[in-house]
RODO-2510 file (C-alpha; in nm, 4 decimals, decimal comma):
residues 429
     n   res          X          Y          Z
     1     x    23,3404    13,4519    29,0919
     2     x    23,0304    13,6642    29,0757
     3     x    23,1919    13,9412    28,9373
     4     x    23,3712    13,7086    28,6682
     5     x    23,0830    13,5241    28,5583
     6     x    22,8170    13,8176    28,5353
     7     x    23,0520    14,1289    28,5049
     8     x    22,8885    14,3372    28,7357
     9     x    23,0838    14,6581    28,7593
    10     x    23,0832    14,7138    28,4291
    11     x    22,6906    14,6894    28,4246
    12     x    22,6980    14,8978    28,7000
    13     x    22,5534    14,7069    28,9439
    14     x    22,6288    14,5014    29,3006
    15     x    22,5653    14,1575    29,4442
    16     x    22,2555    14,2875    29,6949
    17     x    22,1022    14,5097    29,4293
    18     x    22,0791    14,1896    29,2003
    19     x    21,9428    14,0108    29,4774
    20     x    21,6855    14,2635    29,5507
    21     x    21,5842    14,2416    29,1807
    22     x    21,5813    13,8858    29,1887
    23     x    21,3255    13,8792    29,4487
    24     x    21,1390    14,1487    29,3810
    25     x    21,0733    13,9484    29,0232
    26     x    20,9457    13,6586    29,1550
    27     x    20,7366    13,8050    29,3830
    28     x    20,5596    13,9145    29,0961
    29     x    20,5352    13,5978    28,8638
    30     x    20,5683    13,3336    29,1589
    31     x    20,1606    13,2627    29,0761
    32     x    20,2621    13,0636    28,7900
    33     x    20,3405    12,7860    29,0772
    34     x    19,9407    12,8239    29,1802
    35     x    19,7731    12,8337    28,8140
    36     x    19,9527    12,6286    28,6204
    37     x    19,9397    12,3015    28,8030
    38     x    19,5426    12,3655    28,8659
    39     x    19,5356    12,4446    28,4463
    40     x    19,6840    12,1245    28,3241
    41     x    19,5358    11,9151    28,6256
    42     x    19,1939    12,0099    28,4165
    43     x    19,3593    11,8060    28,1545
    44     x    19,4253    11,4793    28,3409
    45     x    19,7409    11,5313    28,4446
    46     x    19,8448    11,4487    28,7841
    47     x    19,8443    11,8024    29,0177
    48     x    20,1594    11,7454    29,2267
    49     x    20,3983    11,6356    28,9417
    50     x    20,3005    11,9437    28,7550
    51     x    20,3584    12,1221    29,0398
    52     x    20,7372    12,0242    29,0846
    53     x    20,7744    12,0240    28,6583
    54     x    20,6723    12,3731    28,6686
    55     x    20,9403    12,4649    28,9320
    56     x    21,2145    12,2987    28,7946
    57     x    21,1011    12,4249    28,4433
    58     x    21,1080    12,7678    28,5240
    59     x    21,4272    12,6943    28,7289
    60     x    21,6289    12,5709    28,4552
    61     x    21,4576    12,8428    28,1995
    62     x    21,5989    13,1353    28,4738
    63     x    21,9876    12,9991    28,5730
    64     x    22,0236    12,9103    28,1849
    65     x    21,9467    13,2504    28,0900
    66     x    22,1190    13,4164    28,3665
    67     x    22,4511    13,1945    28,2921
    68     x    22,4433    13,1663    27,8718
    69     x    22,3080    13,4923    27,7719
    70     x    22,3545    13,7375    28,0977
    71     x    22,0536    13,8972    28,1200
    72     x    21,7851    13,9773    28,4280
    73     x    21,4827    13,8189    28,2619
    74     x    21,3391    13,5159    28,4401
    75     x    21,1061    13,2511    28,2516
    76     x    20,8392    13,0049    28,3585
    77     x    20,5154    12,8017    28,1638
    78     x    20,3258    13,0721    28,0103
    79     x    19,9891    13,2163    28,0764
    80     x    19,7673    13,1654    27,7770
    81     x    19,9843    12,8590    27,6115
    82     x    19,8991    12,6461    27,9403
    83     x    19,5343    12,7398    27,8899
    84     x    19,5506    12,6130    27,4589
    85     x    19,7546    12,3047    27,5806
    86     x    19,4437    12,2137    27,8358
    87     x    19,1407    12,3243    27,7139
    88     x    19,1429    12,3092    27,3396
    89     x    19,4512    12,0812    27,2376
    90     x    19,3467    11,7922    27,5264
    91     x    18,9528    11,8914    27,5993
    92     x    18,8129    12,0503    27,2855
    93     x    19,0308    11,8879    27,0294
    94     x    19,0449    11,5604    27,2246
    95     x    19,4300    11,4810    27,1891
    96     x    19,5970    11,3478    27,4622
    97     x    19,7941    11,5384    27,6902
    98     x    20,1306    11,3421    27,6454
    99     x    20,0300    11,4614    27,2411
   100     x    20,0603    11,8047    27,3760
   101     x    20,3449    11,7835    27,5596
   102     x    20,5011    11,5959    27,2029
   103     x    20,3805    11,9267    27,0832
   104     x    20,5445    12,1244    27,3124
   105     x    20,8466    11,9648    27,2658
   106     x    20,8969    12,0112    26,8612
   107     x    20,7386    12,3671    26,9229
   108     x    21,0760    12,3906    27,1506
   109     x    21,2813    12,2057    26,9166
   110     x    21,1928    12,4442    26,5848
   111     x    21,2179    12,7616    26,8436
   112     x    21,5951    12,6356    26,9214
   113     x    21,6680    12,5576    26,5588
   114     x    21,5428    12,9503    26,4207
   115     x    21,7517    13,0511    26,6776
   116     x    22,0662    12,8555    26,5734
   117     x    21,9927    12,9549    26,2532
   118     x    21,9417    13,3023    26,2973
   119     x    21,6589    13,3165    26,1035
   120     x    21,4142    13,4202    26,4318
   121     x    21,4424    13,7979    26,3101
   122     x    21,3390    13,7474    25,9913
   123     x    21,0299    13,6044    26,0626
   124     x    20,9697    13,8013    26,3606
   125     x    20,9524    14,1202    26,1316
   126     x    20,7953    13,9565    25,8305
   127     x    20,4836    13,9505    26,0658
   128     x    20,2854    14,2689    26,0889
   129     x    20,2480    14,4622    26,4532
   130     x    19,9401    14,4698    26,4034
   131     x    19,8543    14,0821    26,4084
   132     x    20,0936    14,0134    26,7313
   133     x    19,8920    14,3100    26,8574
   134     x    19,5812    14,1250    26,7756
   135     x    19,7173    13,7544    26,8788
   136     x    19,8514    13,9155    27,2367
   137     x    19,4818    14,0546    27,3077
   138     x    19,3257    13,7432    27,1736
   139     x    19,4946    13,5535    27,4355
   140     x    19,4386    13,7851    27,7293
   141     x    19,0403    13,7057    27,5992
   142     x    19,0635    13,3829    27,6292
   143     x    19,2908    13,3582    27,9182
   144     x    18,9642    13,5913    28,1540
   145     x    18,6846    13,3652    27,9627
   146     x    18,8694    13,0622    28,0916
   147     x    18,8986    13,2319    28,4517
   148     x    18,5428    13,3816    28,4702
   149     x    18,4183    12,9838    28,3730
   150     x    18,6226    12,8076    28,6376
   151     x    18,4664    13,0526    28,8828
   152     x    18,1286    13,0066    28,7677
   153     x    18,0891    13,3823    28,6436
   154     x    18,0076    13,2837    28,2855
   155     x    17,8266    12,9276    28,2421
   156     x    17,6413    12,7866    27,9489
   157     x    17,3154    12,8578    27,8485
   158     x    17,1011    12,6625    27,5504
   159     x    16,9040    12,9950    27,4703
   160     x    17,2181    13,2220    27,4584
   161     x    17,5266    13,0143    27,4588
   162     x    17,7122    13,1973    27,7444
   163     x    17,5316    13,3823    28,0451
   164     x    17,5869    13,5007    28,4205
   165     x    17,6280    13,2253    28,6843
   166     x    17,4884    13,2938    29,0574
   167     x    17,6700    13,6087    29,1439
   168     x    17,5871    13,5250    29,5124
   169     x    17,7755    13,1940    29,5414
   170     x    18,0959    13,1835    29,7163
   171     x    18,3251    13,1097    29,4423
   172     x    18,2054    13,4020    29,2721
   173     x    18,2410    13,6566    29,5239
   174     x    18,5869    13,5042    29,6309
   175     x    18,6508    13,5076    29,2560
   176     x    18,5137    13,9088    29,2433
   177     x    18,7027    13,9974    29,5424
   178     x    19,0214    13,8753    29,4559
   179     x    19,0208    14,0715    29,1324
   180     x    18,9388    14,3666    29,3166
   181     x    19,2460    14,2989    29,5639
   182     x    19,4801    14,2349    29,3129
   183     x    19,3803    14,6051    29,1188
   184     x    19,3922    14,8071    29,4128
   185     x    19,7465    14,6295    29,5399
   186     x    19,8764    14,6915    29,1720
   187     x    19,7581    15,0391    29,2292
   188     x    19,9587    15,1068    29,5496
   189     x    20,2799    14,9384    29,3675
   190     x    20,2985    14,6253    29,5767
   191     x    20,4827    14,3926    29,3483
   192     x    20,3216    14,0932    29,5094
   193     x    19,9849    14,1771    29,4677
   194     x    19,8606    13,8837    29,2475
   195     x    20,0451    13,6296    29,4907
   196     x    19,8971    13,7725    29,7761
   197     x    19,5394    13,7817    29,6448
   198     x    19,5884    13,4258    29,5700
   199     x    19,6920    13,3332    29,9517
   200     x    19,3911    13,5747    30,0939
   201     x    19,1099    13,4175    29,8816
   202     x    19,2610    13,0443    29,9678
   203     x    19,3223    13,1418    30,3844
   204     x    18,9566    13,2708    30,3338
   205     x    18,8217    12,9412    30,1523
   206     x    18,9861    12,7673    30,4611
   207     x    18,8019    13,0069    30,6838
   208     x    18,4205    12,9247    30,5620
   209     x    18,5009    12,5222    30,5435
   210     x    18,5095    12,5164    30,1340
   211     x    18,8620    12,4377    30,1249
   212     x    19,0881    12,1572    30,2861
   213     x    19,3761    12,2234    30,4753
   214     x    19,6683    11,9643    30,3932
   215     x    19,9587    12,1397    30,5287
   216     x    20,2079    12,4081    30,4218
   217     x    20,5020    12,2206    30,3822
   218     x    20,6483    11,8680    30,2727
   219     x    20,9151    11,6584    30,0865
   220     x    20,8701    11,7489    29,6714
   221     x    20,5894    11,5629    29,5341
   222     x    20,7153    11,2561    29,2349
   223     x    20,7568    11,4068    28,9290
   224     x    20,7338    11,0260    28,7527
   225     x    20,3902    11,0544    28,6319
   226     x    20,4742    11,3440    28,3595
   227     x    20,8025    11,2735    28,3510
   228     x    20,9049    11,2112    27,9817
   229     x    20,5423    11,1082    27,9178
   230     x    20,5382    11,3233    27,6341
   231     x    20,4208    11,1476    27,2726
   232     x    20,6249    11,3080    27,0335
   233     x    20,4903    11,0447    26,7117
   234     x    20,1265    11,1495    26,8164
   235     x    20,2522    11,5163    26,7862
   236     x    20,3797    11,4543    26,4740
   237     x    20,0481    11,3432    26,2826
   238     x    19,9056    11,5972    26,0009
   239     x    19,6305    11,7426    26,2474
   240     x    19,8520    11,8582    26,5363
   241     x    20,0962    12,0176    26,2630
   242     x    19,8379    12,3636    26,3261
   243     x    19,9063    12,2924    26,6977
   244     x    20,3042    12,2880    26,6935
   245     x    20,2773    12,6234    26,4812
   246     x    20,0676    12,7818    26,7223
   247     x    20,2965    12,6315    27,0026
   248     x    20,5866    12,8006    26,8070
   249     x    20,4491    13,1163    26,7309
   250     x    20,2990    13,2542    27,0237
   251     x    20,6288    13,1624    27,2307
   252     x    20,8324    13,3320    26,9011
   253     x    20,6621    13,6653    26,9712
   254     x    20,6071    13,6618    27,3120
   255     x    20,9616    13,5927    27,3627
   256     x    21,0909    13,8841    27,1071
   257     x    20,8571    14,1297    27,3215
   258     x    20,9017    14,0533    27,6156
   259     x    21,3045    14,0817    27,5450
   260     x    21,2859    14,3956    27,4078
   261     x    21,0570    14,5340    27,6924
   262     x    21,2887    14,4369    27,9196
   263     x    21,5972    14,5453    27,7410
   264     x    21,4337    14,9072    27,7199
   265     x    21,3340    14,9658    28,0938
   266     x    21,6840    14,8749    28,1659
   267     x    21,9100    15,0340    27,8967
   268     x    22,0104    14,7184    27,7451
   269     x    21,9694    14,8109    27,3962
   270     x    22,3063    14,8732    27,1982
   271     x    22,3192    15,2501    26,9748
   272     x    22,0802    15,0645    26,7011
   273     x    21,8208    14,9571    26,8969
   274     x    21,9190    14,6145    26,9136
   275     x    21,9577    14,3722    27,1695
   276     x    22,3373    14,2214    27,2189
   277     x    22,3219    13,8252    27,2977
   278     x    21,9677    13,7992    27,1435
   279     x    22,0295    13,4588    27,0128
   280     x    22,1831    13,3231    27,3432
   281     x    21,8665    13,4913    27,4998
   282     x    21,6030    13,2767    27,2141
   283     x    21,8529    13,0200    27,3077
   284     x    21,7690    12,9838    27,6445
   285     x    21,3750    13,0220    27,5785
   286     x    21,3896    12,7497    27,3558
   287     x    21,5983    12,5259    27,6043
   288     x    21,3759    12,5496    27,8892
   289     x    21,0432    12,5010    27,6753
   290     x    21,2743    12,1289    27,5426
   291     x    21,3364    12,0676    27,9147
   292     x    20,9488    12,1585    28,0350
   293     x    20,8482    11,9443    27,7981
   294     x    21,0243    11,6600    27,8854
   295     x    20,9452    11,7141    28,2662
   296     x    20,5805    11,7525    28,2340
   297     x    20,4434    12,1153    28,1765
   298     x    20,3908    12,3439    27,8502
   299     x    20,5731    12,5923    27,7007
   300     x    20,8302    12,7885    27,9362
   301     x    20,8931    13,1509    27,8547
   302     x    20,9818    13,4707    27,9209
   303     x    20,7871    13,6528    28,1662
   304     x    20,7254    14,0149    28,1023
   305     x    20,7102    14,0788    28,4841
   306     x    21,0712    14,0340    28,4864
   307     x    21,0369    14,4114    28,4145
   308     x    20,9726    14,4648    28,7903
   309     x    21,2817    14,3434    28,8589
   310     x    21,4780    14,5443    28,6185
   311     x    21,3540    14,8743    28,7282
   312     x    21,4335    14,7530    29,1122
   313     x    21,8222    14,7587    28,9548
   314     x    21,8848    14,4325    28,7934
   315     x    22,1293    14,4427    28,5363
   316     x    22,2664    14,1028    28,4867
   317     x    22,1904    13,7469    28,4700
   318     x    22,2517    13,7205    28,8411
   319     x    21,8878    13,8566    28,8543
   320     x    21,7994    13,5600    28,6909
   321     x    21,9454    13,3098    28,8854
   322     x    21,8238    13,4493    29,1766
   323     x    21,4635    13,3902    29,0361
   324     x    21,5463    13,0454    28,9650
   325     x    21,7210    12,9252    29,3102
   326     x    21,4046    13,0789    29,4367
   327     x    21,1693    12,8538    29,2228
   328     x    21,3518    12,5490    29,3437
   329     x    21,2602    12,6476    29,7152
   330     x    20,8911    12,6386    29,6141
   331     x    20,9803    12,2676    29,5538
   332     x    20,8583    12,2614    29,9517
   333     x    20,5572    12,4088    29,9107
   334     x    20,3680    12,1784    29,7407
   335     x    20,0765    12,1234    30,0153
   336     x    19,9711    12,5083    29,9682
   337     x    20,0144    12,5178    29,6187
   338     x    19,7199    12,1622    29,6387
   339     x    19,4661    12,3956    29,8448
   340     x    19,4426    12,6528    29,5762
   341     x    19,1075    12,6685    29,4186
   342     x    19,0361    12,7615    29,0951
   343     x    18,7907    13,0642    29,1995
   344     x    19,1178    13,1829    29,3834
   345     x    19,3039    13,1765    29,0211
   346     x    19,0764    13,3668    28,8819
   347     x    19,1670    13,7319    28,9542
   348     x    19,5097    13,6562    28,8137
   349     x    19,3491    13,5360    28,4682
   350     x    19,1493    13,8595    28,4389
   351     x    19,4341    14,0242    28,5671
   352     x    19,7180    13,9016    28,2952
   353     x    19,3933    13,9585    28,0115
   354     x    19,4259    14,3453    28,1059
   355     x    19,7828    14,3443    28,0983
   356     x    19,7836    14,1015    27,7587
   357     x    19,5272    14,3600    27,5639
   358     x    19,6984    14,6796    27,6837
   359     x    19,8984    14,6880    27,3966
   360     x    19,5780    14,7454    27,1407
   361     x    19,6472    15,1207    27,2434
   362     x    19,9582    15,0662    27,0038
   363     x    19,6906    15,0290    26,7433
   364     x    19,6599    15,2555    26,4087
   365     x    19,2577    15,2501    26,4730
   366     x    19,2016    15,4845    26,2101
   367     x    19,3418    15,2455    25,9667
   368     x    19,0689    14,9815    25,9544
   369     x    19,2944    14,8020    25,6910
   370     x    19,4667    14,7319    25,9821
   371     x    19,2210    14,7863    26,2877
   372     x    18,9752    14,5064    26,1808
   373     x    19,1841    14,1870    26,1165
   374     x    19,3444    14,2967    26,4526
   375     x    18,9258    14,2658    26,6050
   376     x    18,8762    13,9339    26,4566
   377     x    19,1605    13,7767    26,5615
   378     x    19,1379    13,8914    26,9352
   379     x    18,7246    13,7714    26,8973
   380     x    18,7889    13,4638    26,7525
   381     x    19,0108    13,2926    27,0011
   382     x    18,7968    13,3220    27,2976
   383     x    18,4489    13,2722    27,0698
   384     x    18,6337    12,9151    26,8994
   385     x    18,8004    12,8700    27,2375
   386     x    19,0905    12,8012    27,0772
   387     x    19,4396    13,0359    26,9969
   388     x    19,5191    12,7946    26,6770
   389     x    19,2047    12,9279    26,5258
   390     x    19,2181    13,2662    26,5916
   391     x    19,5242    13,2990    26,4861
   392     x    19,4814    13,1072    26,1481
   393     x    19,1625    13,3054    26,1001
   394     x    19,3477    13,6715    26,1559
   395     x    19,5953    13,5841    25,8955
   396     x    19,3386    13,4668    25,6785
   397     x    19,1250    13,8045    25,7090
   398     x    19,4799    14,0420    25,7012
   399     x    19,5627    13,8759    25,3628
   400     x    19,2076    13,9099    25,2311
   401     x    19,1441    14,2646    25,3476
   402     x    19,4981    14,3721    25,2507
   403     x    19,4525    14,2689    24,9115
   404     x    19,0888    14,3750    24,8168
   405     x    19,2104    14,7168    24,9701
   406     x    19,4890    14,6840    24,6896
   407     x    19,7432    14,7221    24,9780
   408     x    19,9813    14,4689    24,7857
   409     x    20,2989    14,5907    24,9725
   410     x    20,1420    14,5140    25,3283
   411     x    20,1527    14,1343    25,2479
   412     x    20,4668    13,9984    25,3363
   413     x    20,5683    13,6529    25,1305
   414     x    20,5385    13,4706    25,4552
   415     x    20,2099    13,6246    25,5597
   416     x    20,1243    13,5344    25,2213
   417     x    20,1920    13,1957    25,2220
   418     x    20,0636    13,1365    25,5599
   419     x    19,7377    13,2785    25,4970
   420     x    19,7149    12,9918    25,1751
   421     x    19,8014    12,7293    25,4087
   422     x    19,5647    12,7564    25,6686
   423     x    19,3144    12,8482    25,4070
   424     x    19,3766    12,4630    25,2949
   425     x    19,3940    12,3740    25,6295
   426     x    19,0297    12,4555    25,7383
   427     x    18,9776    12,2997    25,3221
   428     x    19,0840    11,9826    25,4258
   429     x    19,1602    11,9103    25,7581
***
């Protein structure tokens, strides 16, 4: 059946080394399970139905892209999009968070359409490297601002509007040490490494008395407080149209990278560079962001640790639904995931920033056509604490500079165009 369903000989591949891969692949993203419920709890929603909407989310996201499009990448809620949904969409925009999950959802519902449609690639390539160069650093800002708050690293000061919290308190040296942990475990190729800094810094809250202990294991928390909570006539409104968009487009691109990242480290590309199945793979994305949604957790995607798994041998989509049977076991672990604190989270936020802004070394620097709107946009999402805004204000600033540089051909009609609208958006909105 195995054989039938994911063709594994002809991929070159067996049963245990798809297992291996599977395993070896969540052991590197299975933090989402930590984070994500302590990110959106910060937005009112209740901790343990997150909690099981995130496992079944990235469940569903892994065995639907294991089964429909046959490939090893596994998905779950996204770093960076979980951080927007909470802290500017619900906190600093003051929307609701069954709004954001409405938002979510259409975000979901467009991403499935494009793909339908096969219209994803144009768009994809209508957008300059450059600015997904920018947007993917942006994020990884905002993402370590976020972590170095909740761990009291950087707090607010009148006279400077950021500044250094109490380096000696525990939260911040749990907070320091964990970082350090995960680095040097990444450096001696442990796949786990942000997982088990997690677990160290939480056994050692437990240790000195600052955290609880409620148990390790139990019965899946209810799901019914975020299940199909989400408002999707509030999302609709004029001034959460910016929000959808920025919903859409981060997944869009994150999504077409990580795919092609993966497809490269394992020799999934066909003789012209493209990847076979690519709509079944957008396909899937866009599914499992719809069925997130509905559950009770933001946008699901895929992860670019799936990598990992890839170069442990995975070939196929059994990889995948390995990853996702796996996710469902977590269902039990609910009582651990509870006990996490956010100081303990914070390591991996720093952590997936590094990873996030790695790519700026992709950068044409000594073009500053293209070097500077690339700056502003990565600046201006962690300094508006928002991704919307960066990301409107880098298109805004690539169309300007483009065209008082007389670089007419760089300006694609739909960067163009979106560069007017936002322009009107920030007139009027």
């Amino acid at each position: 059946m195995l054989e039938s369903l994911f063709k594994l000989s002809a991929n070159r591949t067996t049963v245990r080394q798809e297992v291996v891969a599977g395993i070896t692949t969540f052991l590197t993203m299975a933090y989402i399970i930590f984070v994500n419920p302590a990110m959106l709890a910060d937005a009112g929603m209740d901790h343990g139905a997150v909690f099981v909407a995130t496992c079944v989310a990235a469940a569903v996201g892994c065995l639907v892209m294991g089964l429909l499009a046959n490939y090893p990448i596994a998905l779950a809620p996204g770093m960076g999009l979980n951080a927007f949904f909470t802290y500017t969409v619900v906190l600093e925009m003051g929307h609701s968070w069954e709004t954001a999950l409405g938002a979510v959802f259409l975000s979901g519902m467009l991403f499935l359409l494009l793909s339908v449609l096969k219209v994803r690639e144009w768009i994809v390539n209508a957008i300059p490297m450059s600015l997904r160069l920018g947007i993917a650093a942006g994020i990884g800002l905002f993402l370590a601002l976020i972590g170095l708050k909740n761990a009291g690293i950087v707090v607010s000061n009148p006279a400077t509007i950021v500044g250094l919290g109490d380096v000696t308190s525990f939260p911040v040296v749990m907070a320091a040490l964990g970082f350090a942990l995960i680095i040097a475990l990444v450096h001696f190729g442990l796949k786990a490494a942000v997982m088990i800094s997690i677990l160290v810094i939480t056994a050692l809250g437990l240790m000195f008395g600052d955290v609880q202990y409620h148990g390790l294991v139990s019965m899946p928390p209810s799901v019914a407080p975020t299940l199909a909570a989400l408002d999707i006539a509030g999302a609709l409104e004029v001034g959460m149209l910016s929000v959808v968009f920025a919903f859409l487009f981060v997944d869009l691109f994150d999504t077409s990278g990580t795919l092609v990242a993966v497809a490269q480290r394992g020799g999934m590309l066909d003789d012209k560079g493209r990847l076979p199945r690519a709509n079944r793979a957008m396909m899937a994305d866009s599914s499992a962001t719809i069925a997130g949604a509905f559950l009770g957790t933001s946008t699901t995607t895929s992860y670019i640790e799936s990598t990992a798994g890839v170069s442990a041998g995975g070939r196929t989509g059994l990889t995948a639904v390995v990853v996702g049977l796996l996710f469902l076991g977590c269902l039990f672990i609910s009582p651990l995931a509870g006990m996490v604190p956010a100081y303990a989270t914070t390591g991996a936020l720093v952590y997936v920033a590094i990873l996030m802004m790695s790519g700026l070394v992709h950068l044409e620097w000594d073009d500053l056509t293209e070097a500077a709107p690339v700056v502003v946009t990565a600046i201006m999402m962690p300094l508006t604490f928002s991704i919307a805004h960066g990301i409107a204000i880098g298109f805004i600033t690539y169309a300007v500079i483009k065209l008082l540089s007389r670089r007419f051909q760089d300006v694609s009609p739909a960067v163009g165009i979106l560069a007017v609208l936002f322009i009107l958006k920030f007139m009027y909105l």
